[in-house]
C-alpha positions in Angstrom: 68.2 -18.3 -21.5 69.0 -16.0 -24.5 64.8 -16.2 -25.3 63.8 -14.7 -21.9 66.4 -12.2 -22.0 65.3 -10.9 -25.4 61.5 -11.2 -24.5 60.0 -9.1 -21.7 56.9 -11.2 -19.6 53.9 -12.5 -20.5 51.7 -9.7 -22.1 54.0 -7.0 -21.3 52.6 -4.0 -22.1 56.1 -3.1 -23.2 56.5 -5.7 -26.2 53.0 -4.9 -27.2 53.1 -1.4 -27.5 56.5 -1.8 -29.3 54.8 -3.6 -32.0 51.8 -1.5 -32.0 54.1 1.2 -33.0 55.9 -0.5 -35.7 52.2 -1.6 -36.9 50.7 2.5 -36.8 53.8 3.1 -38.7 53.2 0.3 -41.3 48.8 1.0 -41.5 49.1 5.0 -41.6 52.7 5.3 -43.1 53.3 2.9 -46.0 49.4 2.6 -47.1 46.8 4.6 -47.0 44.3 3.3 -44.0 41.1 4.4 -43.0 39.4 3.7 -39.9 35.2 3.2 -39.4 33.4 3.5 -36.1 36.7 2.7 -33.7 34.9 4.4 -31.3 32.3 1.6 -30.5 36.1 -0.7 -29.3 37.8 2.6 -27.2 34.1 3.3 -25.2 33.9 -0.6 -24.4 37.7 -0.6 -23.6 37.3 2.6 -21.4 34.1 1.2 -19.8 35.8 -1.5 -18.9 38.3 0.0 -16.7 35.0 1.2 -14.6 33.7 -0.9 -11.5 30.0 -1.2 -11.6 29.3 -0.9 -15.4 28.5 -4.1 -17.7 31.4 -3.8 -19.9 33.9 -4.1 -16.3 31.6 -7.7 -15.3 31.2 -9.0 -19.4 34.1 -10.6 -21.2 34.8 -8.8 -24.3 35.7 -11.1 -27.8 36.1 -9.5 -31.0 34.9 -11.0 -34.0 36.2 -10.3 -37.4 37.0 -11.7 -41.0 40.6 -13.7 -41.8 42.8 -13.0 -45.2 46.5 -12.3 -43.8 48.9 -14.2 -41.6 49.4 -10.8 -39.9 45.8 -9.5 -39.6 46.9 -9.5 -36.4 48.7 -8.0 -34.8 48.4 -5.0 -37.1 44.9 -4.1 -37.1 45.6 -3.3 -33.5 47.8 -0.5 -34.6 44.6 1.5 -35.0 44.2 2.2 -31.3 45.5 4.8 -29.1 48.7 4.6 -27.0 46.3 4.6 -23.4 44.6 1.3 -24.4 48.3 -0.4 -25.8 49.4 0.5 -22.1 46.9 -0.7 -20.1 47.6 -4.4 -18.6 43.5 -5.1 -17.9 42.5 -4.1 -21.8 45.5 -5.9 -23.7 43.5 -8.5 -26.1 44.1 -12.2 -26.5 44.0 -14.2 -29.3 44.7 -17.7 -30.7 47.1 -18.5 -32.7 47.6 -22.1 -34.8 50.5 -24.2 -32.7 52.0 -25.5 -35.9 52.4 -21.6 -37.3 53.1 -19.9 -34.2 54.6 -22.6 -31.4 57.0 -24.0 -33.9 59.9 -23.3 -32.2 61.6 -22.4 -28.6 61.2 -18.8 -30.2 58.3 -18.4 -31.5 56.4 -20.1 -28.5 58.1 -17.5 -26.2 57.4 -14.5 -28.6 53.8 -15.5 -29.1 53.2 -16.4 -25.4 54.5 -13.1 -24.8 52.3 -11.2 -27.0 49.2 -13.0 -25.4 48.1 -15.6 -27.9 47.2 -18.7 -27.2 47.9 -22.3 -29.5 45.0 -24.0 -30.9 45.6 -27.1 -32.5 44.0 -28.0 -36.1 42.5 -31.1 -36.8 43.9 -30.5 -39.6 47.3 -30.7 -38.6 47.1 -32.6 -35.2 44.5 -34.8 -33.7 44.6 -32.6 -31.0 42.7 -30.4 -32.5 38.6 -30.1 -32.1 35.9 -28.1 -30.4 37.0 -29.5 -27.1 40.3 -29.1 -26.8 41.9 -27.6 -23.9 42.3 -23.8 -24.5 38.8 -23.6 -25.3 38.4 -24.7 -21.8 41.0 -22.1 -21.1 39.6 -19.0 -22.6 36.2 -19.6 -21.0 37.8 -19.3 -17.9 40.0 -16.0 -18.4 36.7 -15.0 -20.1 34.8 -15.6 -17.4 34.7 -12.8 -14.2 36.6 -13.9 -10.9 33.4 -14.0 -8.7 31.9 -16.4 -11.7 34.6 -19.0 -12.1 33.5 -21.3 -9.4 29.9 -21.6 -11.3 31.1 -22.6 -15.1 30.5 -26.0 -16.2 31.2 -26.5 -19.8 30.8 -29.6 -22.1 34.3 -30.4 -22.3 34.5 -31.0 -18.7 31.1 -32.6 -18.3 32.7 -35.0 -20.8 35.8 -35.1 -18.2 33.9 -35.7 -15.5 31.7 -38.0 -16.4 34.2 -41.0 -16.7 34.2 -40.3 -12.8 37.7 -41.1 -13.2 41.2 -38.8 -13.1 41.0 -35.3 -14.9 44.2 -34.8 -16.9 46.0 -31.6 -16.8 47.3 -30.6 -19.9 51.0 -28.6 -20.2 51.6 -27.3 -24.0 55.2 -28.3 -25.8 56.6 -27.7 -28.7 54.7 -30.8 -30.6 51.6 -31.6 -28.6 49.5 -31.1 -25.2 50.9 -33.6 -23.1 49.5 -34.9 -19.3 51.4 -34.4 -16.1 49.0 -34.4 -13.6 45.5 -36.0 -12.5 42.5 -34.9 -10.1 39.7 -36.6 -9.2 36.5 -35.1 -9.8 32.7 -36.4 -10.1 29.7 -35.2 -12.9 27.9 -33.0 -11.3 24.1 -31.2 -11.8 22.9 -27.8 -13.0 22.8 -26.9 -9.4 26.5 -27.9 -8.0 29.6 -25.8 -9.0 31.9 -27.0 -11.1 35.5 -25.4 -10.5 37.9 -26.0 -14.4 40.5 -24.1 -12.5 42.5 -27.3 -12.3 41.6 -28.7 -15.8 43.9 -27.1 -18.1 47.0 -25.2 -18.0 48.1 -22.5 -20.7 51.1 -22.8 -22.9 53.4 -22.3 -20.2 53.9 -21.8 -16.0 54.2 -18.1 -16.5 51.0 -17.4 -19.0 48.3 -19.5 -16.3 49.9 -17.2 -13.3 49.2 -14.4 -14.9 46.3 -14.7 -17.5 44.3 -16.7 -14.3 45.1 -14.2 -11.4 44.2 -10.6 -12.0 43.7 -10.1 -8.0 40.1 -10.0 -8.2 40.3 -6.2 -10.2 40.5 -6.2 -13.4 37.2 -7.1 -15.7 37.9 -10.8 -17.4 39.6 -10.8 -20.6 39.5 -9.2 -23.9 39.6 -12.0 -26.2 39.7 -11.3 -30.4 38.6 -14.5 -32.5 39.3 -15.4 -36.0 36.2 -17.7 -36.5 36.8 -18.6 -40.1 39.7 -20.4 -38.1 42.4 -20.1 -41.0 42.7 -17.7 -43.8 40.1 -17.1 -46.6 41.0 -14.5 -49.6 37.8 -14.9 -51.9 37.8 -12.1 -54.8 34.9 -10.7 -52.7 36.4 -11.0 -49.2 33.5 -13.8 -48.5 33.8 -15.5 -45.6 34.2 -19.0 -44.7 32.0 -20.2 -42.5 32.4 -19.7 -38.7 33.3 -22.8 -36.6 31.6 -23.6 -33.3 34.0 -22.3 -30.8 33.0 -18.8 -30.6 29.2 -21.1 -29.8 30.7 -22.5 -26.8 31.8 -18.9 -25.3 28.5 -17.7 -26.0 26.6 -20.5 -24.0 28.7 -21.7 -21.6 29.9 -18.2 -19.8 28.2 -17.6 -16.8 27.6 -14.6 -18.1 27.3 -13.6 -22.1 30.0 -11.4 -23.6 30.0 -8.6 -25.2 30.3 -9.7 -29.0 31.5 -6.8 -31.1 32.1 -7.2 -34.7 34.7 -5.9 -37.3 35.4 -6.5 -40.6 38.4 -5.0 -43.2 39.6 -5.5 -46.5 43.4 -4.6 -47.7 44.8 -6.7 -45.5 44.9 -9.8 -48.0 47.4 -7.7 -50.7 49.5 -6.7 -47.5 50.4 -10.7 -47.2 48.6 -12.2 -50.2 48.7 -16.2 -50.2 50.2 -16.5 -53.5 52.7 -13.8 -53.3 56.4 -15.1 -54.3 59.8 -14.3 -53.4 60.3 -12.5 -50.9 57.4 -14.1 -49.0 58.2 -12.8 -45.4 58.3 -9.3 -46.1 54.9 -7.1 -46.3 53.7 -5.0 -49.2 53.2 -1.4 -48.9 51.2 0.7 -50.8 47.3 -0.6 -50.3 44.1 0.4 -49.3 43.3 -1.0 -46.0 39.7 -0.1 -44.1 39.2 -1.8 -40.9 35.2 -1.2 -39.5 34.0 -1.6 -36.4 30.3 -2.9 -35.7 28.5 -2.0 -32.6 28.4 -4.4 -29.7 25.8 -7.4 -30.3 23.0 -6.6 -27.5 23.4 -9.0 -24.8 19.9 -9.6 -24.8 20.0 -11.3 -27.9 21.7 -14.3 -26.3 19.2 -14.2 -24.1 16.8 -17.6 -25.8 19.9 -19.3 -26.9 21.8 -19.4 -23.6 18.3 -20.3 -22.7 17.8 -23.6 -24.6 21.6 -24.2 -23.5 20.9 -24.4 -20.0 17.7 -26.6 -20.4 19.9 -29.3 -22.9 22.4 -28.8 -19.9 20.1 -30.4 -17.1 18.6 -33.0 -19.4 22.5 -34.1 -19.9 23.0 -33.6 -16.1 20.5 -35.6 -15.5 21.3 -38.8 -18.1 24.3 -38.6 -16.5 27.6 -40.9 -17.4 29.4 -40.9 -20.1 25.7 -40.8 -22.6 25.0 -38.1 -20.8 28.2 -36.7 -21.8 28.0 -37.9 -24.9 24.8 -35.8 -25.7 26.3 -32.8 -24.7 29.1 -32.8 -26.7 27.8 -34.5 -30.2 23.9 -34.8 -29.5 21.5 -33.6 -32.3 20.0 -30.3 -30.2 23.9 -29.6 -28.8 25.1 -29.0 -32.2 22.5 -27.8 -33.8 22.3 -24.6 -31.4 26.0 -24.2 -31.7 25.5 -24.1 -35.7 22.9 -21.6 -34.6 24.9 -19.3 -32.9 28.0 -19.8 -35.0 25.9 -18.3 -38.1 24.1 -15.5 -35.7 27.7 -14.1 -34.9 28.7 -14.5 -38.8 25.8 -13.1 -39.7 26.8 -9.7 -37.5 30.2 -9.3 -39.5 28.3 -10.4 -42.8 26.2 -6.7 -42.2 29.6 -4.8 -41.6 31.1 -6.4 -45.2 27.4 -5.4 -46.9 28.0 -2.0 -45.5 31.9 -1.8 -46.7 30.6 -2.0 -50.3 30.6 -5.5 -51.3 27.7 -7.8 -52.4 26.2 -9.9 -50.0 27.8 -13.2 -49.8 26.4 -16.6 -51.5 24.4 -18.8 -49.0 26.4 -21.7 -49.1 29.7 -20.0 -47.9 27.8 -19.8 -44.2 27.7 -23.9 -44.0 30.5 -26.3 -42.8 29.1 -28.6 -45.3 30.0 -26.4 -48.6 33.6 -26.4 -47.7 34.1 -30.2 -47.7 33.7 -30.3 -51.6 37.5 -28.9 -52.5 36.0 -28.3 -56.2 33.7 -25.4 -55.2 34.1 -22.1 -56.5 34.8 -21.5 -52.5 38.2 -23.3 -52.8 39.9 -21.7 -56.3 42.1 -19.8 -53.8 43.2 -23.3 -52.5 44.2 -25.3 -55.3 47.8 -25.1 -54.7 48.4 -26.5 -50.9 52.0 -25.2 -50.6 51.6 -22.1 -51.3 48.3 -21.7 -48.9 50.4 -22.4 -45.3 47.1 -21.9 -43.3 44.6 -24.2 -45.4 
């Protein structure tokens, strides 16, 4: 196939690298860029590599702000060459399946450069909270010794028809089921193995983002919570959907949350540019800033109240036990929680860049339901805005 000739593997280090060098060309080359605090990523990256310490047992997920369709992959071009090559600290990410799995092509170049397809409800009632590659990336988020103990809502839903557990296989148009296992609900105290509950996008990707021998620390994960692009006059962000809640609780153990932010990057790809749309600008300012790593600890009370709304669902049992956990008042109110603490951490790095603080309405789902808010100006043209 002309594809996997043209492609190397599945996260190879070569086809990232090769792109991280045409990015560090583009960032320090064609506009002036200027880099905050990217030492608090490179000690967590290099910490990682070390048996024993928190950052080698923790899943690392990056959080940051949206405004280009090629935020990433070139505000990766900021790190050195010794973190590009190195297999066990190459990110993943997630990318929308009707951008970047479009075509026999894409879905092999994407796939290869370690993202993963989310689907918008937006654009596919496949879409949601508990769709599959959430499932997914709390597993390869998840340490080796710890897989066998996860048991996260969207299987608890699964499980709790006491039926068939589908297996889900990505294509070019939707998830699709090819093969079934029986499994029962089970309690707080029994393990709950997803290892057979979802697949990734293709064979290759689930053999090698699931089996890392037992060595290497689980996966470096970067998020886009906003979940599409956002390019407010003031960089404001959206608000910041309940996924990155689900990592946070449902993890065995917490990850390490680390926090960027950067501005630029919206005039490098702005939404309304015209002819020739696929080709990026030169010539801007771009800063990207680093926070430092949320304290584990401060997960502490809300994986807390997780695990107690966990038994209580346990216990109901069935499918309104189920039920609860997935769409139950205290369920979604602590993932609303933790959504806005995480938003709230990259909402101090965009004070700190210069700009004021952001209106307290853009934090809540609810604002962004009312297309005639300030919040949507950006949007009033649909064809133009591929990602709204």
């Amino acid at each position: 196939m002309v594809t996997e000739f043209l492609l190397p593997s599945s996260g190879s280090p070569w086809l990232i690298s090769s792109i991280a060098i045409v990015c560090k060309a583009f960032l320090f080359g064609l506009n002036s860029t200027t880099v905050h605090n990217l030492e608090n990523l490179t000690r967590i990256l290099d910490l990682r590599l070390q048996p024993g310490t928190p950052e080698s047992q923790n899943a690392l997920i990056t959080v940051s702000n949206h405004t280009s369709i090629l935020d990433d992959p070139i505000i990766w071009g900021v790190l050195p060459f010794r973190h590009l090559l190195t297999p066990a600290n190459l990110r993943w990410t997630l990318g929308s399946h009707d951008i970047c799995f479009k075509n026999q092509f894409t879905t092999a170049f994407f796939t290869r450069g370690r993202v993963l397809p989310t689907f918008r409800l937006r654009h596919s009632p496949h879409g949601g909270l508990f769709q599959p590659v959430i499932d997914q990336t709390i597993w390869m988020l998840s340490h080796p010794s710890l897989r066998d103990r996860l048991a996260t809502s969207n299987l608890i839903s699964q499980f709790a028809s006491g039926g068939a557990t589908t297996v889900m296989e990505y294509s070019s148009e939707r998830p699709t089921p090819i093969s079934t296992q029986s499994i029962t609900l089970k309690t707080e105290s029994q393990i709950i193995s997803p290892s057979s509950s979802f697949t990734s996008p293709t064979a290759t990707i689930a053999a090698e983002g699931a089996d890392n021998n037992g060595g290497d620390p689980p996966a470096w994960l970067h998020v886009f919570p906003e979940g599409q692009i956002y390019q407010h006059p003031h960089l404001q962000m959206r608000y910041f959907k309940w996924g990155i809640a689900r990592y946070i609780l449902e993890l065995a153990q917490p990850p390490i949350i680390l926090p960027m932010f950067f501005s630029g990057m919206q005039n490098v790809m702005h939404e309304k540019r015209t002819f020739p749309r696929f080709i990026p600008r030169p010539g801007n300012r771009i800063t990207i800033t680093f926070g430092e790593a949320v304290p584990l600890d401060r997960w502490d009370k809300v994986r807390e109240r997780w695990r107690r709304i966990r038994e209580t669902c346990a216990e109901i049992g069935g499918e309104e036990g189920a039920r609860l956990l997935r769409e139950g008042r205290e369920a979604v109110q602590l993932r609303v929680e933790v959504a806005l603490m995480v938003r709230e951490e990259v909402e101090k790095l965009r004070v700190q860049c210069g700009y004021p603080p952001a209106e307290p309405e853009s934090a809540l789902a609810e604002t962004f339901k009312n297309k005639n808010t300030y919040l949507h100006e950006f949007e009033a043209d649909p064809k133009k805005h591929i990602n709204s």
